[in-house]
C-alpha positions in Angstrom: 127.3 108.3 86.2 126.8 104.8 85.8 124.8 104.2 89.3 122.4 107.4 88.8 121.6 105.8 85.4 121.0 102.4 87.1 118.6 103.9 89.8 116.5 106.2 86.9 116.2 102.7 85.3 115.2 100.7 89.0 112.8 103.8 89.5 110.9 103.7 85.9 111.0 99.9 86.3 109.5 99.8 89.7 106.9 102.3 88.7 105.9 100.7 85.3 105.6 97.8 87.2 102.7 99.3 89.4 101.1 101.4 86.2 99.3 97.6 85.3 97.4 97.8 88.7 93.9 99.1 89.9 92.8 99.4 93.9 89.8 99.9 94.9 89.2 101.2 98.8 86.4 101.4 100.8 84.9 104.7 102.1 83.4 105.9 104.8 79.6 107.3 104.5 80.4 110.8 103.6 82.8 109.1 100.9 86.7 109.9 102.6 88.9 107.0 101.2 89.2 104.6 104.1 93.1 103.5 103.9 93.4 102.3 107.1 91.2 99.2 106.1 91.9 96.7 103.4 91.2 97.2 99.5 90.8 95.6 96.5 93.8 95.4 93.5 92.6 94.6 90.3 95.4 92.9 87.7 95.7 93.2 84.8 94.2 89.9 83.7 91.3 90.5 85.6 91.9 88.8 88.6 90.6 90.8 92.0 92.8 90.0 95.0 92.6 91.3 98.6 95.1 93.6 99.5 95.9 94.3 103.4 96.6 98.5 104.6 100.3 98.2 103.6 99.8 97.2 100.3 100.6 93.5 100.5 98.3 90.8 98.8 96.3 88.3 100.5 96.5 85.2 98.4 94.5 83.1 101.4 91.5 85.4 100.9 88.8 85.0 98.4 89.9 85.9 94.8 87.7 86.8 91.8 88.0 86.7 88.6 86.6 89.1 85.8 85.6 87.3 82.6 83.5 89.0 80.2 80.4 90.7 81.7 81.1 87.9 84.9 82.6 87.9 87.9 84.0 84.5 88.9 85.1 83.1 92.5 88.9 81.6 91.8 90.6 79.4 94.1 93.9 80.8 96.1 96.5 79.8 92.7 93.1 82.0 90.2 91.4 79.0 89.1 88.0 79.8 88.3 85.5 78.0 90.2 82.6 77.6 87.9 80.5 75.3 90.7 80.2 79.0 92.8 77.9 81.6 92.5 78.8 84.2 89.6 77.7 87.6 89.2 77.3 89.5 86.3 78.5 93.0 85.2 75.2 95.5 84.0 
């Protein structure tokens, strides 16, 4: 009884863990999710990180950051690197 109890738990954990996550994939031209190529997760703070096929982050990529209406470059520990172009949210 104990270890079903303690896998429900790991398996509600695990998946809360996820629930504070976004992705966002690219698409091919008629608009079929492209999972075979990487993505975008977006944290819960905000911060955009590059995210390979399998699911794992990509710290050494460029990061961003979302701020307000702006989106910021961020170095590879999410810094934000005000001497780089920004863009802003409409």
């Amino acid at each position: 009884m104990k270890l079903s109890l303690k896998v429900t738990f790991f398996w509600l954990f695990s998946l809360c863990a996820q629930a504070d996550e976004e992705r966002i994939y690219q698409t091919n031209s008629i608009g079929n999710i492209q999972y075979n190529k990487s993505s975008h997760t977006i944290q819960e703070n905000g911060r955009i990180i590059v995210t390979d096929p399998i699911g794992n982050k990509q710290y050494d990529k460029q990061q961003y950051q979302i701020k307000g209406d702006k989106v910021y470059q961020t170095d590879s520990v999410g810094d934000i690197q005000y001497n780089k172009p920004q863009q802003k949210i409409k």
